[in-house]
C-alpha positions in Angstrom: -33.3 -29.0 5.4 -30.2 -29.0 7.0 -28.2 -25.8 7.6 -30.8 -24.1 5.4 -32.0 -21.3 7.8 -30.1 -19.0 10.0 -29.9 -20.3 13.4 -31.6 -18.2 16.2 -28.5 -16.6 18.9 -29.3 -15.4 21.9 -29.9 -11.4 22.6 -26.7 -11.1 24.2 -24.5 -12.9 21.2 -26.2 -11.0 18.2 -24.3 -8.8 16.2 -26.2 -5.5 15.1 -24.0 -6.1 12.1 -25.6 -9.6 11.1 -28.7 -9.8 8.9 -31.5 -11.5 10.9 -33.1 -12.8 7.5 -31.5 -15.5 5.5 -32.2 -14.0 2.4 -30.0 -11.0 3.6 -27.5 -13.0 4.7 -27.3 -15.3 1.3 -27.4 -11.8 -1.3 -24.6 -10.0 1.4 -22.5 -13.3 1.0 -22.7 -13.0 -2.8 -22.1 -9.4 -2.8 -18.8 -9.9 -0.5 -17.8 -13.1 -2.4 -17.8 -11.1 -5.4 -15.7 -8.3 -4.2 -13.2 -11.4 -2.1 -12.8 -12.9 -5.6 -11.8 -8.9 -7.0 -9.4 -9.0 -3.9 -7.8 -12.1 -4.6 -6.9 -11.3 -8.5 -5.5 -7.9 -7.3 -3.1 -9.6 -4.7 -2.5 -12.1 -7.2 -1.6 -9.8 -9.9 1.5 -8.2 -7.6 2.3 -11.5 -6.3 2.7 -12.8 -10.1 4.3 -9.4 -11.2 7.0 -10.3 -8.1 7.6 -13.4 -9.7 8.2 -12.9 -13.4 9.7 -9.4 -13.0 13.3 -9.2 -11.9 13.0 -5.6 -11.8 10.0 -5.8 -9.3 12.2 -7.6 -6.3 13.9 -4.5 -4.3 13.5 -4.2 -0.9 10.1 -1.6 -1.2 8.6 -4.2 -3.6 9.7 -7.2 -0.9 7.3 -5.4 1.1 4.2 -4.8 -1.2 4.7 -8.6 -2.1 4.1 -9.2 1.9 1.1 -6.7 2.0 0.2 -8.7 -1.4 0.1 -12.1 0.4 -1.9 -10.6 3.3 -4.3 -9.2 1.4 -4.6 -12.4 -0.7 -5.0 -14.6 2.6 -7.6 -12.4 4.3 -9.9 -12.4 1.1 -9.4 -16.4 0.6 -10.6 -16.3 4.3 -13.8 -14.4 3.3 -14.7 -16.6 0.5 -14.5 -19.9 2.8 -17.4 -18.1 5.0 -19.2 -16.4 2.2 -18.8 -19.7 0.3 -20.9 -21.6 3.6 -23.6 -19.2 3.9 -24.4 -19.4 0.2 -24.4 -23.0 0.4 -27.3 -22.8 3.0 -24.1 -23.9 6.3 -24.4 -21.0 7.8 -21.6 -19.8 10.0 -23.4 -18.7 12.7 -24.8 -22.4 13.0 -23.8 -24.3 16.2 -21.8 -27.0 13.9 -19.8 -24.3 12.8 -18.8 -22.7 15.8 -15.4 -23.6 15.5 -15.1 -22.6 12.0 -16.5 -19.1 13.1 -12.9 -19.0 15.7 -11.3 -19.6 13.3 -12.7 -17.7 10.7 -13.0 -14.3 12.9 -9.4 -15.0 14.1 -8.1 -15.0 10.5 -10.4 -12.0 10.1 -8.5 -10.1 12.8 -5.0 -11.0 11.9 -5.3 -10.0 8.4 -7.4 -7.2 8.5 -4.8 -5.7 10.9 -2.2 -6.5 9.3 -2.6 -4.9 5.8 -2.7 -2.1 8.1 0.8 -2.6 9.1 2.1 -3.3 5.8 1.3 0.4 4.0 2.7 1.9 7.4 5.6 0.0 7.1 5.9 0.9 3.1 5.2 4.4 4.3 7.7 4.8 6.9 10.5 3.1 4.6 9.5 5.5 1.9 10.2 8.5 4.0 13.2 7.2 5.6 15.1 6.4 2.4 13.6 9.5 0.2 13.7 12.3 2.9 17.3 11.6 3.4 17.5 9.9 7.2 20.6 7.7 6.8 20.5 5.9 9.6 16.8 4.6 10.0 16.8 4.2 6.2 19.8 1.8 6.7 18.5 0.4 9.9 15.3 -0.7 8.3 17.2 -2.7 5.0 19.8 -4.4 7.2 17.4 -5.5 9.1 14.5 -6.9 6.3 13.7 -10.0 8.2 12.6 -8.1 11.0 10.7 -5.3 9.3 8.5 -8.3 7.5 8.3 -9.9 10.8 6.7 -6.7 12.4 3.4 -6.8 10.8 2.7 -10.6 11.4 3.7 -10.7 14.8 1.5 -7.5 15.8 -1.3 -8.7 14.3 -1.3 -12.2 15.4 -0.8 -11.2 18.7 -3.8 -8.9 18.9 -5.9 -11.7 17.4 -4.7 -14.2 20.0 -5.9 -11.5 22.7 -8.8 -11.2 21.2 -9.5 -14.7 20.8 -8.9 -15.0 24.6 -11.0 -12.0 26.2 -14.2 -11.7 24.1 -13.8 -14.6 20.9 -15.5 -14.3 17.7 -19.0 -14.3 16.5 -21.1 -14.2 13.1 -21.4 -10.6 11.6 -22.8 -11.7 8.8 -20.2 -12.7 5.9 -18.0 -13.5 8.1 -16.9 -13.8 12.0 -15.6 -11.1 13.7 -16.0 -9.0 16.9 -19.6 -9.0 17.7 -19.6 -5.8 19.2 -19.2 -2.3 17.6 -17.3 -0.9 20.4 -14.7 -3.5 20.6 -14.2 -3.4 16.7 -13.8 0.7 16.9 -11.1 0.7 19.5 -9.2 -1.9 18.7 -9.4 -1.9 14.9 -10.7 1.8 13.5 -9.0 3.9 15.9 -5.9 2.7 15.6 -6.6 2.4 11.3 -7.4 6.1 11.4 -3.6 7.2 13.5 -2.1 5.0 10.6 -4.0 6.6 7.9 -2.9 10.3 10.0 0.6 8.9 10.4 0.6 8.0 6.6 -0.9 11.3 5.6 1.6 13.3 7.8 4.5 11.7 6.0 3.4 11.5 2.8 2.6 15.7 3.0 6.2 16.0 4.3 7.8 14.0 0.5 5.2 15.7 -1.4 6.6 19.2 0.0 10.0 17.8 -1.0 9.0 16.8 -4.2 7.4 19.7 -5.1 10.5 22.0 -4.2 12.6 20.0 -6.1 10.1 20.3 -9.2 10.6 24.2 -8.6 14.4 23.7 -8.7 14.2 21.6 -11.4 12.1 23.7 -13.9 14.1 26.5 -12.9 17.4 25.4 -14.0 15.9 24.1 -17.4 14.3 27.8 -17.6 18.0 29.4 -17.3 20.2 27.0 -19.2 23.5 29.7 -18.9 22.7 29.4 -14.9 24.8 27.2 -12.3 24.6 23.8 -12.7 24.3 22.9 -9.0 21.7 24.0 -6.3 20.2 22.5 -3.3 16.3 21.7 -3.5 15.9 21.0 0.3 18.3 20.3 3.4 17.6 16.7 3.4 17.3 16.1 0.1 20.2 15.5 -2.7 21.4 18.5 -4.4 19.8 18.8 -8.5 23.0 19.1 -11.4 23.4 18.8 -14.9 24.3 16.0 -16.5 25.4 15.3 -20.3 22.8 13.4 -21.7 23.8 10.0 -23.6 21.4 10.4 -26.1 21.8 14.3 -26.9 17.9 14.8 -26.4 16.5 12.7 -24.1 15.6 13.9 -20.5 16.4 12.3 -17.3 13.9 13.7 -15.8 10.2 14.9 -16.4 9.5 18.2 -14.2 5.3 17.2 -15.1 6.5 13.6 -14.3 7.7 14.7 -10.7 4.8 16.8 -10.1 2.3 13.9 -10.6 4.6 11.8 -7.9 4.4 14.7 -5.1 0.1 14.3 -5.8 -0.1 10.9 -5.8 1.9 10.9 -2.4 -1.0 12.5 -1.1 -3.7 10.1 -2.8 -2.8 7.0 -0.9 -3.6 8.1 2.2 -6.6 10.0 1.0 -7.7 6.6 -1.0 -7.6 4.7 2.5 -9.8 7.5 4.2 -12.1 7.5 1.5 -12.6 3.6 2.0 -12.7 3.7 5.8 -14.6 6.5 6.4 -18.3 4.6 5.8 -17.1 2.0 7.9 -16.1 4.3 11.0 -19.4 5.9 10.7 -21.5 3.1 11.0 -19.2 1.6 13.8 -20.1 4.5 15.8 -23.6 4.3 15.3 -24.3 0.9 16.0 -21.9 1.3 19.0 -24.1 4.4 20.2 -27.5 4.1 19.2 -27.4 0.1 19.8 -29.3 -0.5 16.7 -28.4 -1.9 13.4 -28.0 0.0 10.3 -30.1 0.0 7.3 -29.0 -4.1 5.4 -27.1 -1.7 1.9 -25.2 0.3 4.3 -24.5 -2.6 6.2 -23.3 -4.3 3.1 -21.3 -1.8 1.4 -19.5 -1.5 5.1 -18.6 -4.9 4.5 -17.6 -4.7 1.2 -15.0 -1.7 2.1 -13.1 -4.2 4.3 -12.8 -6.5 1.7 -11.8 -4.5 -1.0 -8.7 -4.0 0.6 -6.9 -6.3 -1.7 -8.3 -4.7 -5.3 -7.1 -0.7 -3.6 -4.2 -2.3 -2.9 -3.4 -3.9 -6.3 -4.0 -0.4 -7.8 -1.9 1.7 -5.3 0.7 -0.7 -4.7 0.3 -2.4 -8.1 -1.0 -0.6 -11.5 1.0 2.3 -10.3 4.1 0.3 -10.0 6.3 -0.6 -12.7 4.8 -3.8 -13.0 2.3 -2.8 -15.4 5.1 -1.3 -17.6 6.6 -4.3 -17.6 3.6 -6.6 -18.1 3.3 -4.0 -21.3 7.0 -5.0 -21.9 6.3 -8.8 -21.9 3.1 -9.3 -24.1 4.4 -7.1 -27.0 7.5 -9.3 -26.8 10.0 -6.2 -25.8 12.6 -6.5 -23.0 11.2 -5.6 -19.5 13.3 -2.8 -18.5 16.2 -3.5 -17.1 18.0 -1.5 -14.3 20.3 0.3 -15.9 17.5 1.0 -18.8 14.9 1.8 -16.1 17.2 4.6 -14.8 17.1 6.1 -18.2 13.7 5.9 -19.5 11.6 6.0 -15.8 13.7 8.2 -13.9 10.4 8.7 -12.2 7.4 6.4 -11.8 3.9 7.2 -11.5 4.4 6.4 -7.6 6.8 6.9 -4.9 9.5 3.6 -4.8 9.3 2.6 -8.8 12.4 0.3 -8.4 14.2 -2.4 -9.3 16.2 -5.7 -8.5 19.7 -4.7 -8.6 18.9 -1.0 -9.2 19.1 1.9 -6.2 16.1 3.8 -5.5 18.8 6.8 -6.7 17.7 5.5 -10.2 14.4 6.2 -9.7 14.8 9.6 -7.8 17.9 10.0 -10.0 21.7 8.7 -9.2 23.9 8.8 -6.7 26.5 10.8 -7.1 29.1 13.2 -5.7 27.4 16.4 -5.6 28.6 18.8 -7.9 29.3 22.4 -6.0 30.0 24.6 -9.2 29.9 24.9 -13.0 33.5 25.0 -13.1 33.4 21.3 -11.2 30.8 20.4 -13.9 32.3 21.5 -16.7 35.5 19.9 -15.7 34.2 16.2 -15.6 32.0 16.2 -18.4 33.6 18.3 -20.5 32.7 22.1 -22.3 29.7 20.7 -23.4 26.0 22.5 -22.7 24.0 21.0 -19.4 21.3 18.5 -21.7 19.9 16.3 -18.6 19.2 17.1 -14.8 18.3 14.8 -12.1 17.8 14.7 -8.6 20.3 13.0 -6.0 19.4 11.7 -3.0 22.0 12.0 -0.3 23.5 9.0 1.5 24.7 5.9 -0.3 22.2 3.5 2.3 19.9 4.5 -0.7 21.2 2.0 -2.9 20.2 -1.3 -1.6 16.6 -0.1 -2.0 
């Protein structure tokens, strides 16, 4: 029948990574189809949330919409060859040989380049929040070529690699056919991202964290000054008069959960990689192939990418608050609104169209040095609301 077995390579073009029997290769194509399909309503759900939600169009959620659309593209990519090796036209058939380019080229550029994306989120995040005026002002004049990055990186190492050693059948999909290629030029440099992203993250949770501190000690001496500084490069925490004469701006338990989950996305993308890495140096060393379910759920950690993503990038966002918002028929919240009731979101960058990242982290505002300087602009009335200030005004546009 035709296309219905797997065609026979020779030695020197056979993946260790590739199933030898068909069987294999059809129940890994249905497993990784399966988890594509999970990948592709995760991406879609930010993409959507992007397009109903004003309040999900700042310049950090500009670029989770572009690791959305990666992550979307690269698991559309592994259902086309999932799709032909479950339909008995294999990839790795001669027919197909230019579908297999194409389909390890696509492969490349996007698995790279969701790599890109949450280092590019992560470096924007600490610019703006850690207080580096210029870089964090650099990086929003300058959008276009901050989205640009990631694309152009990527493609260019696929082109390379296109050139110097092409693309085989792996199984589900085309790829590198050796181990040793795939480790240095796609794991190694995944695992200084993840390192990078790790690094960073510590250094905002450590900031967080001391402005909890500050924060819960003011509330714990209301009589107290109604000024300090939480860090050097962070904005100073006051008192405010609350609008609503009981309502907080911010939650201390709130801003503890941010500093943690700072440290979970990192930790999330090392937890997914890890098995991955591991087998890639196996197979690399020991030039044989590991056992078909380790090889599979290797595979079906690369594609997953989209799901993780959708629940970092996504869930965590406000876009399930306002998705909440919208099918109980309330407003979405608003900027202005958004300042008030999510002072701080579940995750670092919980911002709005129109709205400053200060809304989220708390407002910009001249600092205020002294009680006296407090008292005098809002008046003899007690402290009932603190938040924290960021310094710089670049801030803003986030």
């Amino acid at each position: 029948m035709f296309g219905s077995v797997v065609y026979p390579q020779r030695k020197e073009e056979e993946a260790l990574a590739a199933p030898k029997d068909p069987a294999h290769v059809r129940l890994q194509s249905i497993v990784i189809l399966i988890v594509a399909v999970m990948s592709v309503l995760g991406a879609g759900w930010i993409m959507l949330s992007y397009a109903v939600f004003p309040n999900l169009r700042s310049f950090r959620h500009r670029l989770i919409l572009g690791l959305a659309i990666s992550d979307f593209l690269m698991a559309l990519n592994f259902i086309s060859s999932t799709s032909l090796n479950i339909a008995h036209r294999y990839i790795n058939a001669p027919y197909n040989a230019r579908f297999c380019n194409f389909n390890g080229f696509m492969a490349q550029v996007f698995v790279i380049q969701t790599d890109y994306w949450v280092l590019t989120i992560a470096v924007c995040t600490y610019f703006i929040l850690a207080g580096h005026k210029r870089p964090s002002t650099w990086v929003q004049n300058h959008e276009c070529i901050i989205l640009l990055i990631p694309w152009f990186f990527s493609s260019l190492w696929a082109f390379i690699g296109l050139g110097v050693v092409g693309y085989r059948d792996i199984g589900a999909w085309c790829w590198f056919k050796s181990d040793l290629v795939r480790l240095l030029v796609n794991f190694i440099p995944r695992w200084i991202i993840i390192v990078t992203m790790f690094v960073l993250y510590a250094y905002l949770y450590v900031v967080l964290y001391r402005a909890h501190d500050r924060l819960r000690s003011v509330t714990a001496t209301p009589d107290g000054p109604s000024s300090i500084t939480a860090t050097p490069n962070v904005s100073q925490v006051s008192s405010l008069r609350d609008d609503t004469g009981g309502r907080s701006m911010v939650s201390l338990r709130r801003l503890k959960r941010i500093a943690r989950l700072m440290l979970l996305y990192p930790l999330a993308y090392a937890v997914i990689w890890s098995l991955p890495t591991a087998i890639r140096i196996y197979q690399a060393t020991e030039k044989e192939s590991a056992a078909f379910a380790l090889q599979t759920v290797d595979k079906a950690s690369v594609v997953i990418q989209g799901f993780v993503d959708a629940v970092i990038y996504g869930i965590n966002e406000t876009s399930l608050s306002s998705w909440r918002a919208l099918l109980s028929r309330r407003t979405y919240p608003l900027a202005e609104e958004w300042g008030r009731r999510e002072a701080f979101s579940p995750s670092p960058g919980n911002e709005r169209a129109g709205a400053s990242w200060s809304n989220e982290i708390g407002r910009l505002e001249p600092a205020v040095s002294s009680s006296s300087e407090s008292r005098s602009r809002e008046g003899d009335r007690p402290p009932r609301t603190i938040e924290l200030r960021e310094l710089g005004n670049d801030a803003t546009r986030m």
